[in-house]
C-alpha positions in Angstrom: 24.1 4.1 -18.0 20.6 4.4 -16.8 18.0 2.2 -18.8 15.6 4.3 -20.2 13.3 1.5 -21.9 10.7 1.9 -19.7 10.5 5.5 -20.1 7.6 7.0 -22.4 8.0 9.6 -25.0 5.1 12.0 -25.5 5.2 14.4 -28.1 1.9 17.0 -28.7 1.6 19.8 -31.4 -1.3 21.3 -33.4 -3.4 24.3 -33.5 -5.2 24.3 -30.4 -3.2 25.9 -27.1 -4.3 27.0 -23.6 -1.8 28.7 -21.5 -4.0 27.9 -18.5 -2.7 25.0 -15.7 -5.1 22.9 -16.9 -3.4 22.4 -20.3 -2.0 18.9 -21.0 1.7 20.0 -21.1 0.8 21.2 -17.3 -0.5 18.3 -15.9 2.1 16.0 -17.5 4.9 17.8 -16.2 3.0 17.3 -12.9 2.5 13.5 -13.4 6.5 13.3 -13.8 7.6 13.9 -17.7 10.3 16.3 -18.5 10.8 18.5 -21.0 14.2 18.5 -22.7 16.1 22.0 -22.7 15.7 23.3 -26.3 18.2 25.6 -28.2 17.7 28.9 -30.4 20.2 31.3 -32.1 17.3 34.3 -31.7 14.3 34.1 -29.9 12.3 31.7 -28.4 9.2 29.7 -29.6 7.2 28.5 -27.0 7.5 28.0 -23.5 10.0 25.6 -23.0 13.7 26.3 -21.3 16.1 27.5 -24.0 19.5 27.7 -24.2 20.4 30.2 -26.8 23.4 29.6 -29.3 25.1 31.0 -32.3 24.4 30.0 -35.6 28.2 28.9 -35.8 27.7 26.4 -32.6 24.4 25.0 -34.4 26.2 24.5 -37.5 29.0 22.5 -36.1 26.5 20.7 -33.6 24.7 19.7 -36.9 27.5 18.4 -38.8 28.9 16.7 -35.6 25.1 14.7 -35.8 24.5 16.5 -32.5 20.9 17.9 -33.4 18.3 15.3 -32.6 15.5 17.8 -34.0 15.5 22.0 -35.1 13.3 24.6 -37.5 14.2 27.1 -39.3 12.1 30.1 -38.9 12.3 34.0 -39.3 15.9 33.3 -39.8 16.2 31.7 -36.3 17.2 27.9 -36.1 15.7 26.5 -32.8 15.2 22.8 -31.5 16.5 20.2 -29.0 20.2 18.5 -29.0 20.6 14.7 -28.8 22.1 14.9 -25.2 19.6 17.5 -23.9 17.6 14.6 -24.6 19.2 12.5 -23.4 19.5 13.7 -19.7 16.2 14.7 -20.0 14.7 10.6 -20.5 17.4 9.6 -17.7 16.1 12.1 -15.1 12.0 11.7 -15.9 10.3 9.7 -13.5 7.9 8.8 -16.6 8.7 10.0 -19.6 9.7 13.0 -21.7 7.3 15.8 -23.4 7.9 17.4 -26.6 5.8 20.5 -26.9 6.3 22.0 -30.4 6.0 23.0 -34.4 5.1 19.4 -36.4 8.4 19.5 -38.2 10.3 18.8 -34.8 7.3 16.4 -33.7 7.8 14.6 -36.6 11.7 14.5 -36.2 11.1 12.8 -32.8 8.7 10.6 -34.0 11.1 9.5 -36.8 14.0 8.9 -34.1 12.2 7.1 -31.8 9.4 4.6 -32.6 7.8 4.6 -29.2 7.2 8.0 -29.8 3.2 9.0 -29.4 2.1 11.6 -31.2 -1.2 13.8 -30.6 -2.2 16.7 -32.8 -5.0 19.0 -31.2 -6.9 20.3 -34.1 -10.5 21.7 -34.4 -12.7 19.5 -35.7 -12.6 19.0 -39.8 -8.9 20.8 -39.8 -6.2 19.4 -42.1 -3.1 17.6 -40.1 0.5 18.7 -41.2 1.8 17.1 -44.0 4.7 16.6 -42.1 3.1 14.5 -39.4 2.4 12.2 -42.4 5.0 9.2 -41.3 3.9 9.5 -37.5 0.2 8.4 -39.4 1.2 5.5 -41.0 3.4 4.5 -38.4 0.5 4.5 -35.8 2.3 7.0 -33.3 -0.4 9.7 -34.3 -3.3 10.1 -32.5 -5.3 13.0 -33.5 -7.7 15.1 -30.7 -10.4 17.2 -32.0 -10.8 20.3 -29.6 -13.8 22.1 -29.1 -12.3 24.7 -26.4 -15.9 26.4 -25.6 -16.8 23.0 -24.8 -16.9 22.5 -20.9 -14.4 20.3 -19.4 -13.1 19.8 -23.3 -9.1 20.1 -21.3 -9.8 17.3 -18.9 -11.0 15.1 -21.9 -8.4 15.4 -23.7 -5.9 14.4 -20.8 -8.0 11.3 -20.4 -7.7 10.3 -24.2 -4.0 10.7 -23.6 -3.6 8.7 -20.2 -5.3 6.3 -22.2 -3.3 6.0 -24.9 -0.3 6.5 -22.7 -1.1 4.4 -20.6 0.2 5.4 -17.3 
């Protein structure tokens, strides 16, 4: 088995998203973290590799303790499996990236203490109530974004190679 200590898990959510290649989840990718293939029995949520299932295969996967992480929206389940992962944190040069809704942040964060959190918010927004543990466990580090702000991106990637610390 590979040893994975060393290996840094970055998760980001909030309310603030640029699909250009300067958005953080670009330039991590580029610096070396993965992102673990997620599953869906519909459609999918963001832009992330899926692998869609049925509802039957999530259902067993669940009661088999095989889901590290899912949501349940518009009647579709998505989220990531525990060996997905898995391969995902073996294969990373650095680290892993989980790019999603807080619920599956916050299920990371719960599974895995070394877990760091950030939630890009405009200023004086409310955080999810279900990022609530992440804050009092420290892994939360909150980024207020002003996007019409020049060279607000390239901030924010420097608060997280700082917190990172890679």
């Amino acid at each position: 088995m590979i040893d994975t200590t060393n290996k840094k898990i970055v998760c980001i959510t909030g309310s603030i998203w640029t699909h250009k290649h300067d958005a953080p989840r670009h330039l991590l990718v580029k610096e070396g973290f993965i992102r673990p293939r997620w599953f869906s029995t519909g459609r999918s949520f963001n832009d992330a590799n899926y692998e869609f299932i049925s509802e039957t295969s999530f259902h067993l996967a669940q009661a088999e303790s095989k889901v590290l992480a899912h949501i349940e929206y518009g009647g579709v389940v998505a989220g990531i499996m525990k060996d997905k992962f898995q391969q995902a944190l073996e294969e990373a040069s650095v680290g892993i990236l989980v790019v999603g809704f807080p619920e599956i942040v916050a299920q990371i964060a719960d599974n895995y203490s070394q877990a760091i959190v950030f939630a890009f918010k405009p200023e004086g927004t409310e955080l999810s109530e279900h990022l609530e543990t992440a804050r009092k466990t420290r892994q939360l580090h909150r980024i207020d974004i002003d996007v019409l702000e020049a060279g607000a991106w390239e901030q924010v990637m420097d608060k997280i190679q700082t917190v990172v610390g890679y």
